[in-house]
N, C-alpha and C positions, 0 to 999 in steps of 0.2 A: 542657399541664397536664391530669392526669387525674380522674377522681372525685374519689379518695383523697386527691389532692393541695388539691381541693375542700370536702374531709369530709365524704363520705359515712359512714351507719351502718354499725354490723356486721351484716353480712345473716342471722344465728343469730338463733333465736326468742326473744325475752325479753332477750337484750343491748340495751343503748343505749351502748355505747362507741364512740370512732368508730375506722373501719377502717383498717388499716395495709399492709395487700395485698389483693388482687383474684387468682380464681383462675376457672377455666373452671367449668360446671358439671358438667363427663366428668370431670375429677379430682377431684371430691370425691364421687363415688361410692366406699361403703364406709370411709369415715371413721366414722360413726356419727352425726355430726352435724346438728339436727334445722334443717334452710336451712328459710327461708318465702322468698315471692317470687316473683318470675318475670325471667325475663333469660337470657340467656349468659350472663353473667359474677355471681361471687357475692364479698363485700366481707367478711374479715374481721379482729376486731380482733389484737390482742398475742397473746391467751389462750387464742384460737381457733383464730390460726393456728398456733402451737406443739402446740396438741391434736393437727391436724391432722397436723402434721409426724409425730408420735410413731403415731399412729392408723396410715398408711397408707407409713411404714417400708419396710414388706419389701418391699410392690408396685412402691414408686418407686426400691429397689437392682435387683430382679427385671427391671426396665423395661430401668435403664443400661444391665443387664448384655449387653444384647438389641444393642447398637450396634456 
């Protein structure tokens, strides 16, 4: 059973929603997204993660492409 599965918050400044995935903090480089905190790992909720998704797109096709 992890954090999320725990409920934890969402780790974005100013959310109080709780979080739905967990992500490293190397890949949320260049998202745009203003994380507070400290840790590896960063907690985010519905709204954030989907930002996210959309935000850093190209980088994470550019990545696959690389295998």
């Amino acid at each position: 059973m992890g954090r999320v599965d725990k409920g934890v918050g969402c780790s974005v400044t100013g959310c109080a929603n709780p979080a739905e995935r967990s992500l490293s903090r190397g890949e949320m480089g260049g998202s745009g997204l203003n994380v507070g905190g400290e840790g590896r790992r960063v907690y985010l909720c519905r709204d954030h993660y989907k930002a996210w998704k959309k935000a850093t797109k190209k980088s994470r096709e550019m990545e696959r492409s690389r295998w």
